[in-house]
C-alpha positions in Angstrom: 57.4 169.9 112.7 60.9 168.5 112.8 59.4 166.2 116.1 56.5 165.1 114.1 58.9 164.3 110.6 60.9 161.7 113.3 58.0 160.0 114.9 56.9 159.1 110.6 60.4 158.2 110.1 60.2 156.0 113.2 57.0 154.1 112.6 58.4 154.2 108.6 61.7 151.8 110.2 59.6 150.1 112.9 57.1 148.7 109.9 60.5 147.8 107.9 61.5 145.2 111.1 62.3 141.7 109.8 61.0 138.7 112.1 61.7 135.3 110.7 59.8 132.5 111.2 59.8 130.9 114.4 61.8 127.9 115.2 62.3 125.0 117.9 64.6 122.4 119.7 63.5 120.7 123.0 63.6 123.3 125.2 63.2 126.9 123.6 61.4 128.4 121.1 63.5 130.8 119.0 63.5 133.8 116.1 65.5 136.4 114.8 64.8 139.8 113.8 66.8 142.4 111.9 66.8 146.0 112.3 67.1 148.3 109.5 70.0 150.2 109.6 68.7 153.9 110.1 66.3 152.7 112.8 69.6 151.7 114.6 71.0 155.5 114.1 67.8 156.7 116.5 68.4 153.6 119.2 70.1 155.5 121.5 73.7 155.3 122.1 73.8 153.2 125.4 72.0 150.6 124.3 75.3 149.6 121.9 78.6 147.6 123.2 81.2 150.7 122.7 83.9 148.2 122.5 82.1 145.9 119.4 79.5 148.9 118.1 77.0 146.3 118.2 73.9 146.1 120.4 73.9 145.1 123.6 71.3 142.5 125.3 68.3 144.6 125.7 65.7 144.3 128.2 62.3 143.6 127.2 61.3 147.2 128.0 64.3 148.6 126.2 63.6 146.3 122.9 60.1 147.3 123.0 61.4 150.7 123.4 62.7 151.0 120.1 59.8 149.1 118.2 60.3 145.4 118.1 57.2 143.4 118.9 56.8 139.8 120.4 54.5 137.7 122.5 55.1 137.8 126.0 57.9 135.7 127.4 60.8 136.4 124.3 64.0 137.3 125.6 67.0 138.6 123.6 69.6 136.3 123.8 72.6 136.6 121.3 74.1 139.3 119.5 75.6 138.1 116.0 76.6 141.1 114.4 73.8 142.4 112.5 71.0 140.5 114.0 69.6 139.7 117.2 67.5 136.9 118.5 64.9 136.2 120.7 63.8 133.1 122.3 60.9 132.0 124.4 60.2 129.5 127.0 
């Protein structure tokens, strides 16, 4: 029961993702996307910067791991704070 309540919380966060619009310069196109804060509290712990408490750069699988969706070819790039970005060549 208690497995099954996560995976509804899980999809519950996942659908709560923001992705903004996409956005250009000559090279790279770009967009940011924000995480709610409890899907952050099941990412698990090594995917964070212990020194910052931020995320670290994921890997495609391991941002696709935890629910965030893009085309193919997005990397993650930068790590403000409380958002991170992806960009695509």
């Amino acid at each position: 029961m208690a497995e099954r309540q996560l995976a509804n919380k899980l999809e519950e966060y996942i659908e709560k993702i923001h992705y903004s619009d996409r956005y250009s310069d000559d090279l790279y196109e770009y967009r940011h996307v924000i995480l709610p804060k409890p899907l952050l509290k099941l990412v698990p712990k090594d995917y964070f910067d212990e020194k910052v408490g931020t995320l670290r750069l994921l890997s495609e699988a391991e941002w696709r791991g935890i629910g965030i969706t893009q085309s193919l070819g997005w990397e993650h790039y930068e790590l403000p704070s409380r958002m991170s970005y992806f960009s695509a060549v």
